[in-house]
C-alpha atoms as one frame of an Amber mdcrd trajectory, in Angstrom:
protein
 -21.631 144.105 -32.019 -23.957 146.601 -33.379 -23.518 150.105 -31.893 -26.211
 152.343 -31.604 -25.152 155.010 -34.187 -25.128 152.445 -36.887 -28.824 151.177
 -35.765 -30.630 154.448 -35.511 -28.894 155.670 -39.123 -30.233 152.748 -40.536
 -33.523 153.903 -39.789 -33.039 157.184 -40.316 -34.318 158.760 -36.692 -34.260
 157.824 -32.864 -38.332 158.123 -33.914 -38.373 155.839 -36.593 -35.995 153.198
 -35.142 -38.559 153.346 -32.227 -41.350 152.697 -34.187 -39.607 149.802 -35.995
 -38.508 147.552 -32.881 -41.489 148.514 -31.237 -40.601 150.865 -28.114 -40.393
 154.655 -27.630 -38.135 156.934 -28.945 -36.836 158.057 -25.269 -36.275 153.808
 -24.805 -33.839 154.203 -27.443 -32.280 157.056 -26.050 -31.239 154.742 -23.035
 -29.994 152.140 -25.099 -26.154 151.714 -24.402 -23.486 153.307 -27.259 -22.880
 149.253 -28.031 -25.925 147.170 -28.262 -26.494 143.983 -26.088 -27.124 141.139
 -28.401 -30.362 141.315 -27.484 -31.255 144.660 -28.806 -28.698 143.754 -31.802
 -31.313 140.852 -32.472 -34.589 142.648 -31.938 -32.893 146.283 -34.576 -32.231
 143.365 -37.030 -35.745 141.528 -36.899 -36.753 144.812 -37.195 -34.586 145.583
 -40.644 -35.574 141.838 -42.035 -39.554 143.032 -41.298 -39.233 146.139 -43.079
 -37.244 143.621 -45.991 -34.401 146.256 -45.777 -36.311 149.371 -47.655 -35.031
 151.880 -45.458 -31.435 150.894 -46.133 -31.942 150.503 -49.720 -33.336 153.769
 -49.901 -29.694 155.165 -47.608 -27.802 153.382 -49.972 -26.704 150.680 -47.393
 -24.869 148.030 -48.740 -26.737 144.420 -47.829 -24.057 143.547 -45.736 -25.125
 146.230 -43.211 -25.940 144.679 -40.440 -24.332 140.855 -41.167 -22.388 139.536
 -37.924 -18.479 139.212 -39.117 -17.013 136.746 -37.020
């Protein structure tokens, strides 16, 4: 599962994930430490939109946010 931590560093801010999956910053707030897979799947649509540029620029390897089974 993808935790929140890990989410909001990939964007860089609570702000800026916000604005990337398409809620407010204080939604994100609420968002449990581990993400539902639904939130997992909406921070991820989010990354492919953006084509990964924010984690590129972090330094992120692409394996970031790939589900390990």
């Amino acid at each position: 599962m993808l935790s929140k931590k890990r989410a909001v560093r990939f964007f860089g801010s609570v702000e800026a994930t916000a604005h990337a999956v398409g809620v407010t910053g204080r939604a994100v707030e609420k968002w449990p430490l581990q993400l539902t897979q639904a939130l997992a799947d909406r921070v991820v649509g989010a990354a492919l939109r953006t084509e990964g540029i924010t984690a590129a620029k972090r330094g992120f390897p692409s394996w970031f946010f790939v589900k390990r089974f």
